[in-house]
Structure formats: C-alpha cells, structure tokens
N, C-alpha and C positions, 0 to 999 in steps of 0.2 A: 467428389464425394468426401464430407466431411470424415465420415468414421473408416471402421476397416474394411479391406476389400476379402480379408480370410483369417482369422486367429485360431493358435490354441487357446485357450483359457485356461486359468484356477480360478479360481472363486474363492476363499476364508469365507465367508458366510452364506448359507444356502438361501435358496430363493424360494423357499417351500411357503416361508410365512405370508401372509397380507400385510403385515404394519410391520416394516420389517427397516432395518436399513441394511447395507451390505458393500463387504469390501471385496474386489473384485485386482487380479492382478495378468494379465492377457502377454504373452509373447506373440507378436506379430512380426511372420516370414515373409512378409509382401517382397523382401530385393530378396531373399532365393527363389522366388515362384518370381516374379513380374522383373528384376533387376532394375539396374539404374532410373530408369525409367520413368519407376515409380516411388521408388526410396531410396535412396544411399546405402543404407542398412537398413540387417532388422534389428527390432528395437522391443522394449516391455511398454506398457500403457495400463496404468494404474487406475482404477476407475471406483470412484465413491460414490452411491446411488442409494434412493430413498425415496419411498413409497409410507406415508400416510395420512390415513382416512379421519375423520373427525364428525362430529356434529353437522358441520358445515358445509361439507363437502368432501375434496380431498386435495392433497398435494404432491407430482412426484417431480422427482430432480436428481440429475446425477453430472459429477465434472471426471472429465478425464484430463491424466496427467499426461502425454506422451515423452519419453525419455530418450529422445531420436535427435539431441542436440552433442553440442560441441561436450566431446566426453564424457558422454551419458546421461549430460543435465536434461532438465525441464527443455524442452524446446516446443512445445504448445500444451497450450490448456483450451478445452472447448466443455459449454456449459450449455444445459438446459433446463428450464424449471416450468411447470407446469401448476395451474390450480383450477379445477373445478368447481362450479357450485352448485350445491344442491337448494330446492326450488321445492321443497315440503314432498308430496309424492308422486312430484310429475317426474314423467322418465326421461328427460331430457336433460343435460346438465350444460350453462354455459361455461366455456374453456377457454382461458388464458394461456398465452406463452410468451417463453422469451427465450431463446437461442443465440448463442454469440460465445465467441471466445478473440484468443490472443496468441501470436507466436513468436518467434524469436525474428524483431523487427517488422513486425506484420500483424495486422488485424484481421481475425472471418468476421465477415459484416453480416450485421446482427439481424436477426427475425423479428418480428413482430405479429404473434396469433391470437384471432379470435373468433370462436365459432359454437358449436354443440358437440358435446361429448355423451354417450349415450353407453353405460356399463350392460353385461349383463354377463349368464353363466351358460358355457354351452357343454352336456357334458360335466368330465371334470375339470375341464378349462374354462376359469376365470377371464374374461374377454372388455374388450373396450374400444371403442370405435369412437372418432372425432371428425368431423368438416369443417375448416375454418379458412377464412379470409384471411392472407398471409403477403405481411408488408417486407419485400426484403431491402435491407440499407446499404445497395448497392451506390454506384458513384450515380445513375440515375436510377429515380427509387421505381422498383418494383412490383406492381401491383398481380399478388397471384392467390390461388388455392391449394390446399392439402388437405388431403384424406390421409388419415391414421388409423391402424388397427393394430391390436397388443394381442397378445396374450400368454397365460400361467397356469400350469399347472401341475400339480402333484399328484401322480397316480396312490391307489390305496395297497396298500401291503408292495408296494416298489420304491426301492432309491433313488427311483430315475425321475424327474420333472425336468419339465419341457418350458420355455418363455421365448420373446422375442418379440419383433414389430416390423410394420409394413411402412411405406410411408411412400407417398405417392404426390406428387406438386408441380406447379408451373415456376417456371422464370426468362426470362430475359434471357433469349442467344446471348445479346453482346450487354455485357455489364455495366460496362464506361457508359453507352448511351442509348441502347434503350432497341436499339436497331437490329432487323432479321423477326422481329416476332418473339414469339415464347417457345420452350421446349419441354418437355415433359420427362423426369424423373422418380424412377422407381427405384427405393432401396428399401431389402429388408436383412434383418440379420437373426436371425432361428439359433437359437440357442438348447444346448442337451449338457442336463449335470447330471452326477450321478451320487449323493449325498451320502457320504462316508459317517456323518454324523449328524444331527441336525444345525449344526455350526461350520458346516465345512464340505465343501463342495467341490469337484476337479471334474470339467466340461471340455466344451467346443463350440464356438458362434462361428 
C-alpha cells in the first residue's frame, strides 16, 4: 500500500471549496501502532493537492512529501494526477491518469489509467466515480482494472466536512513475472476536518 495505513492530520487549508488547492501536513504513527515492521519510525507527510474544474473538463492532482528518511529528509515522493473530459452534455467523462513516484534509491512503478469518470451530487456530497483499464510498469507489465469512488462534502451551518476515496484494482501476485494470477486490492482513506476557518482545517484520514 502505497499511502497511509492510519494518520492524524492538519490541513492549512480547508477542503470545503470546489476549485480549491490545498496544503495538507499529516503525522503518521504507523511504527507506534504496527512497529518495525512496517516503519522504522513515525514520521510527517506533507501533502500538496489540487482540484480544478474548467470549460473542459477538470483536473485533479496531489504529490506527497514523506520525511521518513535519513534525518528527517525527503525519503519518498509519490504523485498523481488525473484529467477528465467533458463531451458537451453527455454524463460520462473520459479519464486519464498517471500515478508513480520516487524514493531514496528506489522507484514506485508507474500507472497508467484510462477509462470513464462519471460526477454527480448525492445529498450534500459531491461524488465521482471512475472505471478504467490500468497499465501497471511492473518488471512484467501488468495488465489490470480500477474502480474509484471520491467524495466531499460540506454540511450547512457545520465546521465539520467529510472527503475521501475508494479505490479498488487488480494486479499481478508476482511483480518480477507475471506468475500466481492477479490479486485484488481495496484501499480507502475517509477523511473528517473540522474547519476552524475557511482557510484552515485540523482532521483525521
């Protein structure tokens, strides 16, 4: 699992808006809950993320910093960036990706998505759903699916909004070659802020 397995959060900028960007700052205690195991230490993960919509469609994208290296440095960056198109008034949007990052002496091998992305409002949750055909650039290449599902929202006369995402996909047991079949992963991360200001948020994912 590329992201985290449990964070606290802060947030510097709430997530109330639609066309927003936002800076996001998370302590993750993964070695006091899980130990060596799974981290050396716990460490901060800095996170820059960006959500917008246009004429055209939309775009969103966010890289996390993680600072889990030799003295608090950088010790991985992982990136994703998404764009949608809109198709005049059909409800369907087709959806691009690209997922991949970098670590200290190590590369997460890259995604490659493309599929249908489909908005809509359920509620006061702003919602979004995607299918697509997903190339991963494994040592042999990967041919799989994912299902996505998002969503945002700001309750009325409350602090409190709610976000987060589903993500559901195949890949290859054995990476190196291809061997055992596919496995199936589900990861989501549900997110609660509680907006102290319209610029500034303190949560939990």
């Amino acid at each position: 699992m590329l992201r985290k397995l449990f964070l606290f959060t802060l947030s510097l900028v709430a997530f109330a808006s639609l066309n927003a960007q936002n800076l996001q700052l998370h302590f993750d205690p993964r070695h006091a809950f899980y130990g060596d195991d799974v981290a050396a230490k716990n460490y901060l993960t800095a996170t820059f993320e960006m959500f917008k919509p246009d004429a055209w469609g939309s775009t969103f994208m966010f890289v996390d910093f993680d600072f889990n290296g030799d003295k608090r440095n950088i010790g991985l960056v992982y990136a994703e960036i998404a764009r949608a198109f809109k198709i005049k008034d059909f409800a369907l949007m087709p959806h691009l990706e690209y997922n991949g990052g970098l670590g200290t002496g190590f590369s997460i091998p890259s995604s490659y998505l493309a599929g249908a992305q489909y908005p809509f409002k359920l509620g006061n949750f702003f919602m979004g759903t995607y299918l697509a055909y997903k190339l991963n650039a494994f040592t042999e290449l990967s041919h799989d699916v994912q299902w996505t599902l998002t969503w945002n929202s700001a309750f009325p006369n409350s602090k409190v909004s709610l976000a987060g995402f589903l993500d559901l996909w195949t890949e290859n047991k054995n990476r190196a070659t291809g061997e055992g079949g596919k496995k199936l992963i589900l990861l989501s991360e549900p997110q609660v802020w509680y907006n102290f200001t319209p610029n500034f948020a303190i949560g939990s994912e």
